[in-house]
N, C-alpha and C positions, 0 to 999 in steps of 0.2 A: 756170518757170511764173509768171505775173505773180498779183495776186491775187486778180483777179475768177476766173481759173481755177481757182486753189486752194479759191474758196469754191462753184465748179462742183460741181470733183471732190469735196468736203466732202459737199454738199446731195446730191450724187449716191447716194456711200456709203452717208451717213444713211436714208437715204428706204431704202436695200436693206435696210440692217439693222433700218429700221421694218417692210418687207413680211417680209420673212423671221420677225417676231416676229409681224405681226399673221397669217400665216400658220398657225404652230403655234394657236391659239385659232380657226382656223375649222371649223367640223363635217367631221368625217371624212365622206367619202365611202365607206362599209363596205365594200357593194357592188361599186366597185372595186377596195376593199382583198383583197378575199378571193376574188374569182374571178381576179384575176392570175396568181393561186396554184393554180389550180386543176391537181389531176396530171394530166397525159395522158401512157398509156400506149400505144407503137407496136410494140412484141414482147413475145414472150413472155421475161421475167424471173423466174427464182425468187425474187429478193428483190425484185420490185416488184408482189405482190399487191395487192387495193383493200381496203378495208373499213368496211362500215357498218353502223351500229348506234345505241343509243340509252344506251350507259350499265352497263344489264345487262345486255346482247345483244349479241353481235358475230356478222355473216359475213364472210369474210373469200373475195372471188374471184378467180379465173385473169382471164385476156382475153376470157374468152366473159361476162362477168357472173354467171356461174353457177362450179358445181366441176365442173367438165369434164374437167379434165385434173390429177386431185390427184398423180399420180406425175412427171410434170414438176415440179413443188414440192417434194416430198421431197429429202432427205438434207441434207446438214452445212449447204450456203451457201444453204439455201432456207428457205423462209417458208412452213410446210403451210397449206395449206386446210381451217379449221376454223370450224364451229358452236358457240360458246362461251356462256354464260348463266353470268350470278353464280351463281344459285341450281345450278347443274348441277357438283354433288360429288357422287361417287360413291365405295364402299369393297369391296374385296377381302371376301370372308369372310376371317372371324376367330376358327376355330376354337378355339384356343390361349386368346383372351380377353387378346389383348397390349394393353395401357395405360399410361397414364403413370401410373397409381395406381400400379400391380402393375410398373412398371421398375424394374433396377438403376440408380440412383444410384452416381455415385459421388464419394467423398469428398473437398473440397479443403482445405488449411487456408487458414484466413482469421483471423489471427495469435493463433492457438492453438486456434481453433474449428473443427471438421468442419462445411463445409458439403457438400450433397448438391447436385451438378449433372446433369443430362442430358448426360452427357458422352458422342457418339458415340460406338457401338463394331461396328464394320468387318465386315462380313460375317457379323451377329449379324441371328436373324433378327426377333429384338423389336423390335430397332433400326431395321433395314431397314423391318418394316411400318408401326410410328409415323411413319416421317416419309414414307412416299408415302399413306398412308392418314389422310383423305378428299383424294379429289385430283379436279380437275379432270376433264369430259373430253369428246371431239367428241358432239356431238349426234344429228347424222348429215350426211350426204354431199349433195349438194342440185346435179344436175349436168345436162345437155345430154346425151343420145345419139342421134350424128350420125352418118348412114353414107352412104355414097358412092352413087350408082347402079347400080352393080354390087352394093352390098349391104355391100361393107369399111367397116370400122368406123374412124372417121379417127383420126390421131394426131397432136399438137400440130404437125408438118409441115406438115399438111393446111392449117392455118389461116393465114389472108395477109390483107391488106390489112388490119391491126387499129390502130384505133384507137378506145381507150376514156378517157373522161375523167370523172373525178369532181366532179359540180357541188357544191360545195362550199356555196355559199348556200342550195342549197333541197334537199340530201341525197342526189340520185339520182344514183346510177353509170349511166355512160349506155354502152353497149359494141359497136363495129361491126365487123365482121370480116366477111370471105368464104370461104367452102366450098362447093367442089364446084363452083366458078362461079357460086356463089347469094350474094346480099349477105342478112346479118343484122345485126339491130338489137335491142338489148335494153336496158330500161329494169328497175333494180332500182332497191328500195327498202327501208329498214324505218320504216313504218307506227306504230307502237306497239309496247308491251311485248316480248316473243321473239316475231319475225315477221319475216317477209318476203316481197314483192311480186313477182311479175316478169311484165313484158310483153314477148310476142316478135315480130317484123313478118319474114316471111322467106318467099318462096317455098317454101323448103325446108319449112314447114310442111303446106301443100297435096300438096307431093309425097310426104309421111309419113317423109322422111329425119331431119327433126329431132321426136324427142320428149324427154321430161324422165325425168329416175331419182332415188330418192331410195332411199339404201342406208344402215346401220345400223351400224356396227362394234361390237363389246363394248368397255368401258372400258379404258384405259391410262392408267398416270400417267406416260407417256412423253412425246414432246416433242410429238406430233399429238393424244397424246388416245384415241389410238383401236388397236383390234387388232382386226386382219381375219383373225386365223384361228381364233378361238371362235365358230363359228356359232349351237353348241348351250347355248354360256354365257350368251347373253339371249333374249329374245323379240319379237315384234311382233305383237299381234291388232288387224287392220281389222275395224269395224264402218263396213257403209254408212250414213249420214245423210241422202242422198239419191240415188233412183236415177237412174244415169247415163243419157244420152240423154232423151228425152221433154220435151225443152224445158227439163229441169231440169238447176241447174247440178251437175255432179259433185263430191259433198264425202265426202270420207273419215274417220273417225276413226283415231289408228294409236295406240293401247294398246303404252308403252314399260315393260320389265323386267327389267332388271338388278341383277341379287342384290335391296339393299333399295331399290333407287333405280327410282321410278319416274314417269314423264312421258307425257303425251300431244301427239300433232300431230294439227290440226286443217289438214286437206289440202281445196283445194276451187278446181275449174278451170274458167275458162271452157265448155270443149266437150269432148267424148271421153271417155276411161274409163281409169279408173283400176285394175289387179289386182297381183296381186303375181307377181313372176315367178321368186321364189325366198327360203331362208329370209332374211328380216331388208332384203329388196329389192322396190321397188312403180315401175313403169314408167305415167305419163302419157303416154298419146296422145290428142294432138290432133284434133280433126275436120278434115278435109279441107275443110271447106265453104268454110276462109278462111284468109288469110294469117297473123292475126292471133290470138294467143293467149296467154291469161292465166292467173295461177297464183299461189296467196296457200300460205302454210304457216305456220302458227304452232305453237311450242312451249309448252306448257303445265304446269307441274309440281306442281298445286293438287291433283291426284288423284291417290289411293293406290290404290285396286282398280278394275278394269275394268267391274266392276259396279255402283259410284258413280251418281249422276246427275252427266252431263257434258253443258254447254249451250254448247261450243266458243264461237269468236270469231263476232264479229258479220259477216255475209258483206257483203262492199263490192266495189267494182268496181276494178281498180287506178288507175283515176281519182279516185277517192277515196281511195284509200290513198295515192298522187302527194299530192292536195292536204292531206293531212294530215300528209303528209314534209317538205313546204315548209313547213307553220306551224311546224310544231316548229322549224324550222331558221332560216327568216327570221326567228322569234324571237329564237334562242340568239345569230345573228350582230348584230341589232340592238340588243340590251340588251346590259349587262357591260361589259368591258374593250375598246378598239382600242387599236392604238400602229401609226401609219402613221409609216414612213421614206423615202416617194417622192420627196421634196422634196432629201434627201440627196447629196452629192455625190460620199463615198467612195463606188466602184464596188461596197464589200461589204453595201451594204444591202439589195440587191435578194435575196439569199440568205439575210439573217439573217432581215429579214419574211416569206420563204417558210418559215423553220423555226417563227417564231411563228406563222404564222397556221396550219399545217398539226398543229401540237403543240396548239394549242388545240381543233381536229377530232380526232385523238386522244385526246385524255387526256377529252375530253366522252364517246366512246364507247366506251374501255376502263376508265376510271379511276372512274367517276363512280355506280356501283352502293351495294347495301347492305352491301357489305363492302369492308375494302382491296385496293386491286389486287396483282395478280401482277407479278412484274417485266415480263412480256410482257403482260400485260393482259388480253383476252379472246380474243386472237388465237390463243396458242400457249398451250402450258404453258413452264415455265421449276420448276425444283423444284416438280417436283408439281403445279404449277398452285397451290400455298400462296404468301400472301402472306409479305412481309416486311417487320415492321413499323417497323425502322429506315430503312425505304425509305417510308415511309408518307407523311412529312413531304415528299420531294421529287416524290412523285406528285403530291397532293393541294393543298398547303397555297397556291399560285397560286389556286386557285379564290378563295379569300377576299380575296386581293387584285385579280382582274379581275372581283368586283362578281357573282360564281358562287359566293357562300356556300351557296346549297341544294345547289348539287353536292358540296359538300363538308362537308355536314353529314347528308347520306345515310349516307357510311361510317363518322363519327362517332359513329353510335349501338352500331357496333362493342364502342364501351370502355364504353356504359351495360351491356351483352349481355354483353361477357367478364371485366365488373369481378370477380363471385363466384371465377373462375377466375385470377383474376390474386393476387386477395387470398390464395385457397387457395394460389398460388404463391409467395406471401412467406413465408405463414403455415409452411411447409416448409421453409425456408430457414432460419428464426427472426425472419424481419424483419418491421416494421410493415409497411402498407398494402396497395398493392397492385404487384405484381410482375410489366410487362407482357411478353408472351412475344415471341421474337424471329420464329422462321418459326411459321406459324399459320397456322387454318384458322375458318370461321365460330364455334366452340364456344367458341375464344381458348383450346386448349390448346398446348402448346408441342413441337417438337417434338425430337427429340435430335442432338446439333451439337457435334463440337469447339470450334465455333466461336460457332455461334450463343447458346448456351445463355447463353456469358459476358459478353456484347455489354451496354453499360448506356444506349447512346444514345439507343435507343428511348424508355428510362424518360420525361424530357421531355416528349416530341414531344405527348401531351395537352394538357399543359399550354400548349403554344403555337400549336397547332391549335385550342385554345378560346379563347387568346387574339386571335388572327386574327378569328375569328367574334364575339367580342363587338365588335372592333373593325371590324363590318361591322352588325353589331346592337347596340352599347351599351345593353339595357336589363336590367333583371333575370331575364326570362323565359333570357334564356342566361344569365345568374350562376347561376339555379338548373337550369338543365341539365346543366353541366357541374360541377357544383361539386363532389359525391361523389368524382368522379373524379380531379379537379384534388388534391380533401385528399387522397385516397388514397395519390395518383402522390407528391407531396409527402411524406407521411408516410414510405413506404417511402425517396425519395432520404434524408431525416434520418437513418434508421434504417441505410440502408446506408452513410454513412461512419462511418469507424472513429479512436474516439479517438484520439490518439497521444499519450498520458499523459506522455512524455520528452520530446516538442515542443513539446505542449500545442499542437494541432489536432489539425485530421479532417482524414481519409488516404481514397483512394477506393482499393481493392482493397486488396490482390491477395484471392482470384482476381479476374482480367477480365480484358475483349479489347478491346483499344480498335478506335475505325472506323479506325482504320490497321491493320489487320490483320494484324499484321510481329511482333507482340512473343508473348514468356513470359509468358502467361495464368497462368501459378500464382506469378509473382512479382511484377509487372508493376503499379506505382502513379503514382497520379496523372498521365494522358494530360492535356495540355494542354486539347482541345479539352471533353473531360466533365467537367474542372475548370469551366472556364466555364459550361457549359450549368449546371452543378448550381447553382451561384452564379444563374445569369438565371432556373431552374427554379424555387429557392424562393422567390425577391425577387416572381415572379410569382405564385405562389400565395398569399403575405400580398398583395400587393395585392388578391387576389380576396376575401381574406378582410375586405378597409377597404371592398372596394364594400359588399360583402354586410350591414356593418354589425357586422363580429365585430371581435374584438379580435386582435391580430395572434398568431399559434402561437410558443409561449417555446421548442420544443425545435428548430422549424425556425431561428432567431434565434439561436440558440446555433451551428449548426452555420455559418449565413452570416456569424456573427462570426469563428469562429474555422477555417474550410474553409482548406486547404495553398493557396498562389499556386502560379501555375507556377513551372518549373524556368527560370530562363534563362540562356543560356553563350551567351559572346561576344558579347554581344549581343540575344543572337535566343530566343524560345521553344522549348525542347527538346521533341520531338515528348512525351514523358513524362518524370516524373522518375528512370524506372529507366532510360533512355537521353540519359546527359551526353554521349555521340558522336553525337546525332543527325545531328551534320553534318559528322562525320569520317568516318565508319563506312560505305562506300555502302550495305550492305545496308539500311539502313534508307530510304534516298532513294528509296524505291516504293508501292507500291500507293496510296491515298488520301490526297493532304497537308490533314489533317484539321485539323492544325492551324491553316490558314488559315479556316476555318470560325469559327473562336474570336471574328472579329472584320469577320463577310463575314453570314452565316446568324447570329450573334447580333451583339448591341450591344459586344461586350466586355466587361463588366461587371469592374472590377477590371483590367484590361491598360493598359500602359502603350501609347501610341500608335508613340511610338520606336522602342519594341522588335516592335512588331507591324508597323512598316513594313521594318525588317529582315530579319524574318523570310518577309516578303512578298517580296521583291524576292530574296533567297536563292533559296526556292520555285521564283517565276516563270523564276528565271536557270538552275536548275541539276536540277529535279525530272524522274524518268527519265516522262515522258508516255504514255510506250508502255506503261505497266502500270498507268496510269490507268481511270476509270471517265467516262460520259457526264454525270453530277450532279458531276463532279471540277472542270468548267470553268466551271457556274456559281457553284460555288463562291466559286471564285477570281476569278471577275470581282468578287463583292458585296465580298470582302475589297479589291480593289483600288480600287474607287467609293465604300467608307467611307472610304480612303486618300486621296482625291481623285486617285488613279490613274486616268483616267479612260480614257487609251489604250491603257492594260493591261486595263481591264475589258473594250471590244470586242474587243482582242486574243484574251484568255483565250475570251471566247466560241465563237471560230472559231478556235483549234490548230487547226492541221491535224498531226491525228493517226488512225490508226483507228477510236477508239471515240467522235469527234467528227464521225465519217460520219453525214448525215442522208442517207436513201435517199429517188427519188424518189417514194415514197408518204408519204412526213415522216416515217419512223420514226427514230430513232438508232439506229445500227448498235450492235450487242454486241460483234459480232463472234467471239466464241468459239464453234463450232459450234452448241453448243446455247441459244444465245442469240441469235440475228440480230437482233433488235432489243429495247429496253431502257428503258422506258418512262420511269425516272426522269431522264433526261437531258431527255427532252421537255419533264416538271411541271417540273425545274431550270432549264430554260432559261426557262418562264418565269414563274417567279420570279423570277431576275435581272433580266431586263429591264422588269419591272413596278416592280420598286424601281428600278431605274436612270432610267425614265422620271417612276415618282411619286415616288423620293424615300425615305428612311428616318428616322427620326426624331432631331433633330439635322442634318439634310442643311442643305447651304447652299440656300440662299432663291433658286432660280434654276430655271428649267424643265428638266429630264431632267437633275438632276445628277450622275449618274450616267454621263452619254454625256460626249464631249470638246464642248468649249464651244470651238470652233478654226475655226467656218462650217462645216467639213463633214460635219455631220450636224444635220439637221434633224428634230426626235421630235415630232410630233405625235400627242396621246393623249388618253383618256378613260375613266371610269368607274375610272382604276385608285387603288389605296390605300394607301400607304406601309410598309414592313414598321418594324419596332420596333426 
């Protein structure tokens, strides 16, 4: 090549590697960021239910837009159809007066001292009712009844030609099928608060084959929520609000009462009439006059007795409830975080932006209510329907990074709500602060667990979920919102490690269970990865304490001077210091490699970098996957992207393993029966990819550095914020 050619091909290159850079800086195109993504459903699927919702609401439907066919969704590989609301906990009577005041405890030492743990006990029935009691549960049923012209009642066979698609920009499930030879068309929505919309276009309406059902089950804290065979264990009283026909639209009230829970639906249809046609069941039929037929239903849990004044939802037209689905949504998708990969050349972008954009639709309308989510969110139950709040941090803590601090300062007020309850938790124990619970429920009592009860990971998570948020708000008005809590959380991590007067350190357990859930809870010290958090947990709360204008805490500074290092062998980080085989021994090479966390989900704080890329590359090379969790891969990606692992971080993101299955609705598969999908994989994934695209503090000075820097990936982004 002569050298005018070489300075051809040079200017050529150049100029590519200039579009390609002035590319990532040009405004994302949202719009067609996010309906590319849009799911479209063409069969019926148990685990490809839709669902939508606003946060504290979720429905979740079959292929007809409605629950039509909820026993097709049932059993182990399915995904129920359920009506879910933050605020919708419900409790068994309690005759007995079982509590966590009034449990046995039982005793561990913690190096010479009895402490008292909520330590599960197996087919006790104190124990059984604390921990399903207050749980979750279905609403009610919300469904199509369709019958054939001969008068047979159809069964998901009957229905063909379906295709349903969820517009993802402006909120509405849109759903087309055919029955009976008749084509249907249905337009759902939710509107505001517990509610939902739905408009139906179908011959079948004129001919009275399609009407609507709305049935009522009693509570379960089982995986649906719901039990259909206690008729007489709740209630339903309709009060008319308007009478049906005479030009006026048909609105119902439906007075709900189970045991002490109780809720009203504010029911109200274009045309026809509404009765009830058995206990705890109300049949809408449509008027003949037109093809066309609409129907709003809202939940309401403001009202305790049926005799209250109740001044239901405002009546609108589902035109109006349509265009108020769209603000909400054209909003949520306009403002905040994007991270477009279109420009991308490896073939695996077009999968991972479908699991980001579609996990960001989720986790808006499971994750993002007054309390923390459930592992299944509002869809399903999952224990109980109780959250878990060592899971809190991978549901939630993305909001503050894609520029959605208010979504995630909603369940926030959580820890102002269960502070007294946490404190009373330490204060039992004998430790300062506040002592936060691992499975919970809105009250923030704790519930009884082999497992859970020992768990310290959670402790944290405050403190870096408020650090998140100041770093999305830096003023004082959040120094002092979270700051109670922050000293509290603080107080108690000081308090709970334990001198070690022949070392001369602080020792974190025993008792404890570390987030590798593998080890001897009653002997079991210093987990690598709560070593570290405790180290980044207190360093973060003196700093809150230098915004604020305090002086830094002398007993938190004692314990960050002189707290145990990790254990390391051969190398590499031992998963804890009671386990010097971490990496001979297979039994331990499963469940959570949390230890990669140490220096991925935090800064490291105190690790050596040599030994943590060791121990990374160990991990990655050799850890059993198939007994992993969905949060396990984003993980490991952040540890590999602080590593400057950067083909390891996409890698890890897309294992292809089971529980790194995203279904075609974007949930993350659980995969273990009673869990089909698993929310914290969703929040984790993105998390990673928010830091991978903005960056972590200390990151090299280069756009997504995080992604491989190799031409083939191209990350253009926005609104997003760097984690710490």
């Amino acid at each position: 090549m002569n050298n005018s050619s070489l300075r051809l091909a040079l200017c050529f290159v150049l100029s590519a590697f200039a579009l390609r850079a002035a590319d990532t800086t040009t405004p994302i195109d949202r719009h067609a960021l996010v309906t590319r993504h849009n799911p479209v459903i063409t069969k019926l699927d148990p685990l490809s239910p839709l669902s939508i919702g606003n946060g504290e609401f979720c429905f979740t439907a079959d292929v007809t837009g409605l629950q039509t066919f909820p026993e097709a969704y049932a059993g182990n590989s399915a995904i129920p159809l359920c009506t879910m609301a933050d605020w919708g906990w419900h409790s068994f009577p309690n005759p007995q007066g079982y509590s966590m005041e009034n449990f046995t405890y039982k005793n561990y030492d913690s190096h010479g001292r009895p402490v008292g743990y909520a330590d599960q006990l197996r087919n006790n029935p104190s124990s059984d009712y604390l921990r399903e009691n207050p749980h979750k549960f279905n609403l009610g049923q919300i469904g199509f009844v369709l019958t054939k012209a001969d008068s047979t009642p159809a069964t998901p066979d009957d229905i063909t030609d379906i295709k349903q698609t969820l517009d993802l920009w402006n909120g509405v499930l849109n759903s087309h099928f055919k029955f009976d030879g008749q084509p249907v068309d249905v337009r759902t929505v939710c509107p505001a608060s517990s509610s939902i919309s739905v408009q139906v276009e179908s011959p079948l309406v004129q001919s009275g084959q399609l009407k609507l059902q709305i049935r009522f089950p009693y509570a379960s804290a089982g995986k649906n929520g719901s039990d259909w065979t206690k008729p007489d264990a709740h209630s339903t009283t309709m009060t008319v609000r308007n009478g049906s026909g005479n030009g006026k639209q048909p609105t119902v009230w439906l007075y709900r009462a189970l045991d002490e829970m109780h809720y009203m639906l504010d029911v109200s249809s274009s045309s026809g009439d509404i009765r009830e046609t058995a206990k705890n069941q109300f049949l809408i039929s449509p008027s003949k006059d037109t093809a066309k037929f609409e129907c709003f239903i809202g939940f309401d849990n403001q009202l305790k007795r049926p005799d209250e004044p109740y001044y239901g939802f405002p009546q609108k037209t589902f035109a109006e409830d349509k265009i108020t689905t769209q603000q909400n949504w054209n909003k949520f998708w306009s403002t905040g975080g994007a991270i477009d990969l279109s420009q991308s050349k490896d073939p695996r972008w077009s999968e991972l932006e479908r699991r980001i954009v579609l996990s960001e639709y989720l986790t808006a309308i499971q994750s993002a209510g007054k309390n923390p989510p459930a592992e299944t969110g509002l869809t399903m139950n999952s224990w109980n329907g109780r959250f878990h709040m060592e899971m809190y941090w991978w549901h939630d803590a993305h909001f503050a990074l894609w520029g959605r601090a208010p979504l995630l300062e909603n369940s926030m007020s959580f820890y102002q709500r269960a502070l007294p309850q946490a404190t009373a938790n330490a204060k039992h124990q004998g430790y300062d602060g506040a002592r936060w619970p691992k499975m919970s429920e809105p009250s923030g009592a704790d519930s009884p667990s082999g497992v859970g009860a020992f768990l310290i990971w959670q402790e944290p998570h405050p403190i870096y979920l408020a650090e998140l948020d100041y770093r999305a708000h830096p003023d004082k008005a959040t120094l002092d919102k979270y700051k109670d809590v922050i000293f509290a959380t603080a107080d108690f991590m000081a308090s709970f490690a334990w001198w070690d007067e022949a070392n001369q350190r602080y020792v974190l357990g025993p008792p404890l269970q570390a987030a590798q859930e593998r080890f001897d809870k009653a002997t079991m010290i210093n987990p690598t990865y709560e070593l570290t958090y405790w180290r980044w947990g207190l360093e973060t709360a003196q700093q809150w304490r230098v915004r604020l204008g305090l002086a830094r805490e002398e007993k938190w500074d004692k314990v960050l001077q002189k707290l145990s290092k990790p254990l390391v062998v051969d190398g590499k980080y031992a998963f804890t210091e009671s386990t010097p085989d971490s990496y001979t021994d297979p039994k331990w090479n499963d469940d959570h490699p949390a230890v990669v966390d140490s220096f991925g989900v935090l800064p490291g704080p105190g690790l050596d970098i040599a030994t943590m890329r060791n121990t990374f590359d160990w991990v990655f090379a050799n850890w059993n996957w198939s007994s992993t969790w969905g949060w396990d891969y984003p993980a490991l990606a952040m540890c590999a992207a602080r590593l400057g692992e950067t083909d390891k971080a996409v890698d890890s993101l897309l294992i292809d393993t089971p529980k790194n299955h995203y279904l075609a609705n974007g949930h993350n598969y659980g995969r273990v029966p009673d869990l089909p999908i698993y929310l914290p994989g969703n929040g984790g994934l993105l998390t990673a990819v928010a830091m991978m695209a903005a960056g972590w503090d200390g990151a090299p000075k280069r756009n997504a550095p995080g992604f491989p820097n190799n031409g083939q990936w191209v990350v253009r982004w926005e609104g997003l914020l760097p984690l710490p």
